[in-house]
TORPA-4810 file (N, C-alpha, C, O; in nm, 3 decimals):
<nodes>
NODE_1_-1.439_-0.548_0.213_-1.356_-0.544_0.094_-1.419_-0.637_-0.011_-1.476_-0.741_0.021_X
NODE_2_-1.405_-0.592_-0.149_-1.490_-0.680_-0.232_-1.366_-0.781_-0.262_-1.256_-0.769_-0.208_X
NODE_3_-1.403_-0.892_-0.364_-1.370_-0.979_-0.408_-1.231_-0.924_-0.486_-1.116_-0.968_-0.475_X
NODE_4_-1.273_-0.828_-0.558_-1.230_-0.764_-0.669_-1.108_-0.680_-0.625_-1.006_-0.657_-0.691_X
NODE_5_-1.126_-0.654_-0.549_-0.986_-0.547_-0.466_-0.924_-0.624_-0.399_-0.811_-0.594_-0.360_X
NODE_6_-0.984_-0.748_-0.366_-0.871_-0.838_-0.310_-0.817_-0.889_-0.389_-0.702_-0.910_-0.350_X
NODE_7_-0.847_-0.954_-0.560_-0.775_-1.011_-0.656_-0.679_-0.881_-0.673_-0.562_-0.911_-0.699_X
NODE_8_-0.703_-0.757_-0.664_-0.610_-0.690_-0.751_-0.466_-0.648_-0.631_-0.355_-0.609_-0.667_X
NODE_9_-0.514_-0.672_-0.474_-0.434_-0.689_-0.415_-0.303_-0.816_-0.407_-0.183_-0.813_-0.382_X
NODE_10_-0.399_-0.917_-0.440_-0.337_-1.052_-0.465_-0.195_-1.014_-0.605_-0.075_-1.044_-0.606_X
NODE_11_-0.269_-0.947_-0.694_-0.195_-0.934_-0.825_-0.072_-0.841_-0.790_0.043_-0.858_-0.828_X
NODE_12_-0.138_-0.707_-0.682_0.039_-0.668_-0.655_0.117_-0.690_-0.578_0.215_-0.620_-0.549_X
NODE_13_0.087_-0.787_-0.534_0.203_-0.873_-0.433_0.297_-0.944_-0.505_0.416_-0.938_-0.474_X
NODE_14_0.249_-1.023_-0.616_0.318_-1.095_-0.727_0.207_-1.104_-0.874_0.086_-1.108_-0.858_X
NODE_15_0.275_-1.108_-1.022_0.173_-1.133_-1.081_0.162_-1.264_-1.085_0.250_-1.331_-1.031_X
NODE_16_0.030_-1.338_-1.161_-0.019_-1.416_-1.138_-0.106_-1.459_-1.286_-0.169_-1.379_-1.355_X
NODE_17_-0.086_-1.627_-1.318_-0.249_-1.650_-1.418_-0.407_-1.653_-1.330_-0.425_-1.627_-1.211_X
NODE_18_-0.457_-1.674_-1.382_-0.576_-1.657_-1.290_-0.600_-1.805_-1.247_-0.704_-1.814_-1.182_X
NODE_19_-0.539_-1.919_-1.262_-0.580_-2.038_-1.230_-0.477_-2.015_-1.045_-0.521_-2.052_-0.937_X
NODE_20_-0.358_-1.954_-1.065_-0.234_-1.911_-0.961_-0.300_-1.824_-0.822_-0.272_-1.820_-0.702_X
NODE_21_-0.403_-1.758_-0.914_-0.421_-1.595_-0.865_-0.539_-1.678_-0.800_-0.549_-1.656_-0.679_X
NODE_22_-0.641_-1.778_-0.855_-0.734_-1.808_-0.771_-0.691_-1.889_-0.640_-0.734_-1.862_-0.528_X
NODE_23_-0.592_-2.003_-0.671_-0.555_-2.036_-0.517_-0.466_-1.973_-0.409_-0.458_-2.022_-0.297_X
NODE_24_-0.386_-1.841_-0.452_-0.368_-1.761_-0.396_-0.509_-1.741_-0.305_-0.526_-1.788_-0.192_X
NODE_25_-0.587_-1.674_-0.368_-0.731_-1.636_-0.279_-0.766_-1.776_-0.201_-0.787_-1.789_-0.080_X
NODE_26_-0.767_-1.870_-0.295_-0.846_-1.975_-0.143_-0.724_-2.003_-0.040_-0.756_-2.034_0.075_X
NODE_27_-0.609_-1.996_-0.068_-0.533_-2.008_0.080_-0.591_-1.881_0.182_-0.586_-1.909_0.302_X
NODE_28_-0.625_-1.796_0.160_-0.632_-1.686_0.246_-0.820_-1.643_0.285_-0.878_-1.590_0.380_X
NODE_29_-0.856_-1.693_0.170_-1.016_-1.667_0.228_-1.118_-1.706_0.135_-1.197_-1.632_0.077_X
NODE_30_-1.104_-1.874_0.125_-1.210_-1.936_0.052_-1.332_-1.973_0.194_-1.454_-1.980_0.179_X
NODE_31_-1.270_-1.990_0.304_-1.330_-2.021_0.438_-1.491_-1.896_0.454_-1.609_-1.924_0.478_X
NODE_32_-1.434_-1.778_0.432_-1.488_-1.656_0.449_-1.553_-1.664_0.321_-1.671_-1.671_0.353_X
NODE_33_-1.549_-1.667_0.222_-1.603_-1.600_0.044_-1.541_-1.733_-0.060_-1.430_-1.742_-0.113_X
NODE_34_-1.638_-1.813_-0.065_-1.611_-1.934_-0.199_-1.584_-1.795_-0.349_-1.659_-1.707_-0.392_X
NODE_35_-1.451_-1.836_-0.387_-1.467_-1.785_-0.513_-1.428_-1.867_-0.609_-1.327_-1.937_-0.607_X
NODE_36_-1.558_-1.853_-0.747_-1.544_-1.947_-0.875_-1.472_-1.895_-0.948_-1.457_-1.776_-0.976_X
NODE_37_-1.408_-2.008_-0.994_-1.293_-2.004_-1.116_-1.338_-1.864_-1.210_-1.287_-1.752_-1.220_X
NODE_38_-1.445_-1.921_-1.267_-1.495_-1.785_-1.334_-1.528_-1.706_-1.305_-1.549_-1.640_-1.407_X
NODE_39_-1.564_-1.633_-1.192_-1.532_-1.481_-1.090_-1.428_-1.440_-1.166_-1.432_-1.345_-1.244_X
NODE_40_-1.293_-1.541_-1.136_-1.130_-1.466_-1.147_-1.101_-1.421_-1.296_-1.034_-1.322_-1.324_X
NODE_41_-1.169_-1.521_-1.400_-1.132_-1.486_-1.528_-1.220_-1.321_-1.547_-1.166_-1.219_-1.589_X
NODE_42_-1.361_-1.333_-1.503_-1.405_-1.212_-1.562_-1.384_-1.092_-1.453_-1.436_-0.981_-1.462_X
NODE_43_-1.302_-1.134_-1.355_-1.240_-0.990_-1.285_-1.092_-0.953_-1.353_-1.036_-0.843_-1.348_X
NODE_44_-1.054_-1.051_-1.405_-0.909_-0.995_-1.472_-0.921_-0.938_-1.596_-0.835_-0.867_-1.649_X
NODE_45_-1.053_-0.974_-1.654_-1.038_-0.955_-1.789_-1.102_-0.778_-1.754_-1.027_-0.694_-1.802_X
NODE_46_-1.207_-0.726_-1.691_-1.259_-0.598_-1.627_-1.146_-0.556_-1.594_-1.118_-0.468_-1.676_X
NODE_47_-1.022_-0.574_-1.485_-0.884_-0.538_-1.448_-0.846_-0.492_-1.601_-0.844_-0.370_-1.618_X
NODE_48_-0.823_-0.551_-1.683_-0.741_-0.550_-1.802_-0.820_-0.446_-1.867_-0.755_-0.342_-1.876_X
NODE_49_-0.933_-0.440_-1.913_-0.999_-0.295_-1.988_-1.029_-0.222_-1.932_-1.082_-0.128_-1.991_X
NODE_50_-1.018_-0.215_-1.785_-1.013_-0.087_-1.726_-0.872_-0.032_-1.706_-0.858_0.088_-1.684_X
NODE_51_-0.770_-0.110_-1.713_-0.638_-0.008_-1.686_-0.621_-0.071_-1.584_-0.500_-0.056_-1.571_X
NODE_52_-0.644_-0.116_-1.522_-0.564_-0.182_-1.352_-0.497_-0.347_-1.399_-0.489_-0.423_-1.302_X
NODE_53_-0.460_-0.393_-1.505_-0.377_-0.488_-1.482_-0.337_-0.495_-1.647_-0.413_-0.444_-1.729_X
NODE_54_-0.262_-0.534_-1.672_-0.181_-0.513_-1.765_-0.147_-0.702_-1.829_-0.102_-0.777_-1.743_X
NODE_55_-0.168_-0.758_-1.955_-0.188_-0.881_-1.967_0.004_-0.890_-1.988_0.041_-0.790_-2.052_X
NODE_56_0.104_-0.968_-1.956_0.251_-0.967_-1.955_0.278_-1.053_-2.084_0.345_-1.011_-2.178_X
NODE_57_0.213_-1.192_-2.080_0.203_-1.313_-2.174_0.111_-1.425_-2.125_0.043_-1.455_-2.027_X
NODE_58_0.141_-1.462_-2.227_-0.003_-1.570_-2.234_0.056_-1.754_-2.274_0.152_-1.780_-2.347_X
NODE_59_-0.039_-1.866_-2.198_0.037_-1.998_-2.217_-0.058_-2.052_-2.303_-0.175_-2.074_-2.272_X
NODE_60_0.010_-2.082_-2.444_-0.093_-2.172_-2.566_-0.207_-2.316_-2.427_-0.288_-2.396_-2.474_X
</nodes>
């Protein structure tokens, strides 16, 4: 399973910011796959212009 299908699995369980959405992932499999902060931003932002995640709101 890539990285990427697991963030978007992570996302429909609950939504998430990506700072949320990344330690979501390291509780479950930073052991197995280190993932960088910036992995998560530029897989959400790919999620988001492709149609698979939808931005809700945003924190100044």
């Amino acid at each position: 399973m890539t990285v990427a299908r697991t963030l978007l699995g992570l996302l429909e369980t609950q939504p998430a910011h990506g700072y949320t959405l990344k330690h979501r992932y390291d509780l479950h499999f930073a052991r197995l796959k280190p993932l960088p902060f910036g992995q998560v931003y530029a897989s959400l932002a790919r999620f988001e212009r492709d149609g698979l995640a939808v931005v809700t709101g945003t924190q100044p």
